[in-house]
N, C-alpha and C positions, 0 to 999 in steps of 0.2 A: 435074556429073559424070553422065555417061548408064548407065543401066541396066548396060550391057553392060561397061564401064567399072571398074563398080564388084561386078560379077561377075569378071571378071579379077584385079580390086587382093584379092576372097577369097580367090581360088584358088591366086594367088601368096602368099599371109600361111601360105594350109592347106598348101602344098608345103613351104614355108622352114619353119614348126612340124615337121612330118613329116619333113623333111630332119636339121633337127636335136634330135629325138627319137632316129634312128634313131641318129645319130655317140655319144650319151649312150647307149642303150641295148651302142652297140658299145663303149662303155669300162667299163659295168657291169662286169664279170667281173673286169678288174683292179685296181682299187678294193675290188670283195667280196671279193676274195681278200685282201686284207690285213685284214679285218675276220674271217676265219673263227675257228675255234677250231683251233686245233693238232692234228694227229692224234696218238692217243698213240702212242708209242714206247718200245717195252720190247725192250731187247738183251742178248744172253752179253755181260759186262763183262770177265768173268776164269774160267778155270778150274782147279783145283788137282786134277788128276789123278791124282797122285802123291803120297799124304800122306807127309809128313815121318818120317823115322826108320821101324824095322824094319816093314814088312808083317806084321802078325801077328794081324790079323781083329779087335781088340779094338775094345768102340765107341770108345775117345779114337784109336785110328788111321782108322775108318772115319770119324769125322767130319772129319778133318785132312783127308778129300776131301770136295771142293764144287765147287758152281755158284754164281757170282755172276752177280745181275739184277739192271738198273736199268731204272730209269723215267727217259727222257730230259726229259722233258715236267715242264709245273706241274701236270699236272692228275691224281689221281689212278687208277690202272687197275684193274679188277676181273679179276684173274686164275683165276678159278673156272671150271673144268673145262680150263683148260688144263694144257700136258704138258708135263715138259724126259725126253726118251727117250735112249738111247745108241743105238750102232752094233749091239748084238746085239737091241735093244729092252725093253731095262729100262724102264721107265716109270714115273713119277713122276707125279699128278695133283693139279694144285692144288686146297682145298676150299675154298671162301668166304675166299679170301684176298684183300685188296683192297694193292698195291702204291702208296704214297703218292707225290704229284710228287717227281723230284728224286731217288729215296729207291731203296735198294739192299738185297735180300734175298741171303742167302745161304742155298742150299739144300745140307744137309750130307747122308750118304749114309746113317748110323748113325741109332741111336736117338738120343729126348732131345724136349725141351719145347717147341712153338715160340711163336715171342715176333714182334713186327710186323720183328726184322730177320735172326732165323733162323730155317727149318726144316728139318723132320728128314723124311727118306724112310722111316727104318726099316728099311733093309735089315741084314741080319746078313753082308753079303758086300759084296767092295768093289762099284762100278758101271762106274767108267770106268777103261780099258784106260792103263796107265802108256806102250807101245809106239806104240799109233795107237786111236782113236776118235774118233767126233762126237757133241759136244752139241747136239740139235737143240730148241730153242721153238718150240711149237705153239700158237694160238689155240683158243678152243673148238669152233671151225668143224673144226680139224685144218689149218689154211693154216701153213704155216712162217710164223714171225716171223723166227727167225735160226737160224743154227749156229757151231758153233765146232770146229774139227777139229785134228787133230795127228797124230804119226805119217806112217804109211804114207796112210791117207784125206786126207790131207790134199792129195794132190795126187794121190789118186785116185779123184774122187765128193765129197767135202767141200769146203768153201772157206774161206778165213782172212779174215777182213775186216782 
């Protein structure tokens, strides 16, 4: 085999390597992407706007209104200094609460104890509007996770998933 020969038989071997590095490297992304870790996912599951039986400011009526969150995901969320706010901006901030996979808080509006699947706001007044308002979840960034709307907002500025 002459010199030149077996310079060409390289360059042809280093092309075909490089050829098919790059086709591997172009399927990289789809392949990692099934390897990733799930992003997590925390939504308004439910909301109870309107507690049950007469309005009449008590805490066992204030708490008969909530917010329900879940965590869609296995993997647990650390929800500390996030926000569930209404449509006048009532604001609610989570403290060192950590939201388990799978796992669903209810956030009541009254006073009371919280426990890993209820908390309490503390308000002495209701929060959300029986007619029309939005639940909106905030990250601790302040980026909307979700909302949840009814009434009149709801099909004006709000959106219903």
């Amino acid at each position: 085999m002459s010199v030149s020969a077996s310079v060409s038989a390289r360059r042809l071997a280093a092309a075909a390597l490089a050829a098919g590095a790059l086709v591997s490297v172009a399927a990289l992304p789809s392949s990692a992407a099934d390897h990733r870790a799930p992003r997590a996912k925390v939504e308004i599951s439910a909301v109870q706007y309107d507690s049950p039986g007469r309005d009449d400011r008590s805490n066992r009526s204030l708490n008969k209104e909530w917010v329900e969150l879940t965590n869609t995901t296995r993997q647990a969320v650390n929800l500390d200094g996030w926000t569930l706010e209404d449509a006048s901006g009532h604001t609610y901030t989570f403290d060192g609460y950590r939201l388990a996979g799978r796992a669903t808080v209810r956030v009541h509006t009254g006073v009371g104890r919280d426990t890993r699947t209820d908390l309490y706001q503390g308000s002495r007044a209701y929060v959300w509007n029986n007619d029309r308002d939005t639940a909106t979840l905030s990250n601790h960034r302040g980026r909307v996770i979700d909302e949840e709307s009814w009434g009149y907002n709801r099909h004006h500025g709000g959106h219903r998933r």
